[in-house]
C-alpha positions as CSV (number, residue, x, y, z in Angstrom):
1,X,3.0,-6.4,15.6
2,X,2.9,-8.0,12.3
3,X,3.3,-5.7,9.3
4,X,2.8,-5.9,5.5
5,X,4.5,-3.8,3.0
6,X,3.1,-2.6,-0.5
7,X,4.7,-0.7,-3.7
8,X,2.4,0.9,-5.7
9,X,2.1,2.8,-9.0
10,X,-0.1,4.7,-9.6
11,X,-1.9,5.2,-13.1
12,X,-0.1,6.8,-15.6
13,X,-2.7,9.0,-17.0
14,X,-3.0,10.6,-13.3
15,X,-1.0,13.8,-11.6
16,X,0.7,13.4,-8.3
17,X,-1.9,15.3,-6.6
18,X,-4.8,13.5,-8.4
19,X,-3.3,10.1,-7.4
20,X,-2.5,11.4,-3.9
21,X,-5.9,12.5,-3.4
22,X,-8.1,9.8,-4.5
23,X,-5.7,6.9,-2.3
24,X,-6.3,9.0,1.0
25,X,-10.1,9.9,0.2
26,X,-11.6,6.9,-1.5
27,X,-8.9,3.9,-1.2
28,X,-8.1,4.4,2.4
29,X,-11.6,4.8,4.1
30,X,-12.7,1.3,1.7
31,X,-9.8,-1.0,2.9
32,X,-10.6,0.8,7.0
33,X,-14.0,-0.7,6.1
34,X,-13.9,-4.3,4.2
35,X,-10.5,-5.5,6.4
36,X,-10.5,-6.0,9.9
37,X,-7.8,-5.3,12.2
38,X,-5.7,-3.0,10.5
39,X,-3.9,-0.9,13.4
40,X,-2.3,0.8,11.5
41,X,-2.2,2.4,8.1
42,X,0.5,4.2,6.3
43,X,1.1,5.9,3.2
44,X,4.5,7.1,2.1
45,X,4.2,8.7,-1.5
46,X,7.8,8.9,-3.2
47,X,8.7,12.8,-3.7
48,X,9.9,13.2,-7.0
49,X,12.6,16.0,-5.8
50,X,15.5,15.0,-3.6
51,X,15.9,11.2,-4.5
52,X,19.2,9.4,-4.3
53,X,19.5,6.9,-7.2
54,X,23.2,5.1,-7.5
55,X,24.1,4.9,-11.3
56,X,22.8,1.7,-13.1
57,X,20.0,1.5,-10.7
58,X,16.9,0.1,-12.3
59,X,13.7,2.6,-12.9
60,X,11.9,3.1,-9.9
61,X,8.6,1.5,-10.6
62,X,6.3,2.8,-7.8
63,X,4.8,6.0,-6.3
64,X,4.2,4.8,-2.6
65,X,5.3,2.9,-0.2
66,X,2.2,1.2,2.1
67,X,2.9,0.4,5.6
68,X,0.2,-1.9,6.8
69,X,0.2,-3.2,10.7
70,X,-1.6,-5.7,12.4
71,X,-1.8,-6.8,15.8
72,X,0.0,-10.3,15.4
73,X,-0.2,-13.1,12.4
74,X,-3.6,-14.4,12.9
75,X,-5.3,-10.9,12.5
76,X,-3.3,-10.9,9.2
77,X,-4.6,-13.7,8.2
78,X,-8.2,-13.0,9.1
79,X,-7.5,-10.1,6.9
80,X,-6.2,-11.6,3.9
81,X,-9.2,-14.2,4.4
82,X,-11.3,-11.3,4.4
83,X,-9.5,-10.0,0.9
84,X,-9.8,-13.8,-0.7
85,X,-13.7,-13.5,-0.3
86,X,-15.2,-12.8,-3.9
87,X,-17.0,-9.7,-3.1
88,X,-14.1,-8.2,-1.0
89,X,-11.6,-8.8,-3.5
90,X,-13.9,-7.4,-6.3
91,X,-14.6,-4.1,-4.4
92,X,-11.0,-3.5,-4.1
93,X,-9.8,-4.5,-7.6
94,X,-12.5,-2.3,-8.7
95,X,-11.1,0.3,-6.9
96,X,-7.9,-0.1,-7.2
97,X,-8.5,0.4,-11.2
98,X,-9.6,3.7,-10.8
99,X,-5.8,5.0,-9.5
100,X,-3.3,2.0,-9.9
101,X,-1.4,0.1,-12.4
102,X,-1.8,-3.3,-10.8
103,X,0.1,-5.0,-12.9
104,X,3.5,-3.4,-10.8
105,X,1.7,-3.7,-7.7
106,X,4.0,-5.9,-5.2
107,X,3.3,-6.6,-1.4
108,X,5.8,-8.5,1.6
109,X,4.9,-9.4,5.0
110,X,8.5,-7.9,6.5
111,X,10.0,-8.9,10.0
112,X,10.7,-4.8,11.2
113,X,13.6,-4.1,13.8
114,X,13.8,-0.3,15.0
115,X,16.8,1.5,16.4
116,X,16.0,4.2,18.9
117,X,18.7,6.6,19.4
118,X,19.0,9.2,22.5
């Protein structure tokens, strides 16, 4: 598997639930349809309650985390071929104006180890 990770913010002007809402019923169901071979598709949306910040840590700048998983390396990059092509890349930026500040927007391509415990 080959994974990419995003931090995301969403627009200021927008509640929680607002935000929340408009990722999982309009974002999600666009990127399912303009990339190919996503297999899987995560959304982990910072709770605002019950977060550990160590004194002098920096502002936290984003509302989710977005796990994104591909098959291998050259179904990522058939993707992000797919997201360079004008019209793709318009359709999302358009969308993505409607619930995210893109200007704190930041994605990696991360190498994930797991530890299973029994």
């Amino acid at each position: 598997m080959y994974k990419s990770i995003a931090l995301l913010k969403c627009k200021p002007e927008l509640t929680r639930e607002d935000f929340i809402a408009y990722y999982e019923n309009n974002h999600v169901p666009l990127i399912r349809r303009l990339l190919p071979g996503i297999c899987g598709y995560r959304r982990n949306f910072i709770e605002p309650e019950g977060a550990f910040v160590s004194a002098g840590a920096a502002a936290r700048d984003f509302d989710v985390i977005t796990e994104i998983w591909f098959a291998d390396r050259a179904a990522y990059e058939a993707a992000m071929a797919r997201h360079a092509q004008p019209e793709v890349a318009a359709a999302i930026a358009a969308d993505e104006e409607n619930f995210l500040d893109r200007s704190k927007t930041r994605m990696f391509v991360v190498d994930e180890r797991i530890s299973t415990f029994s």
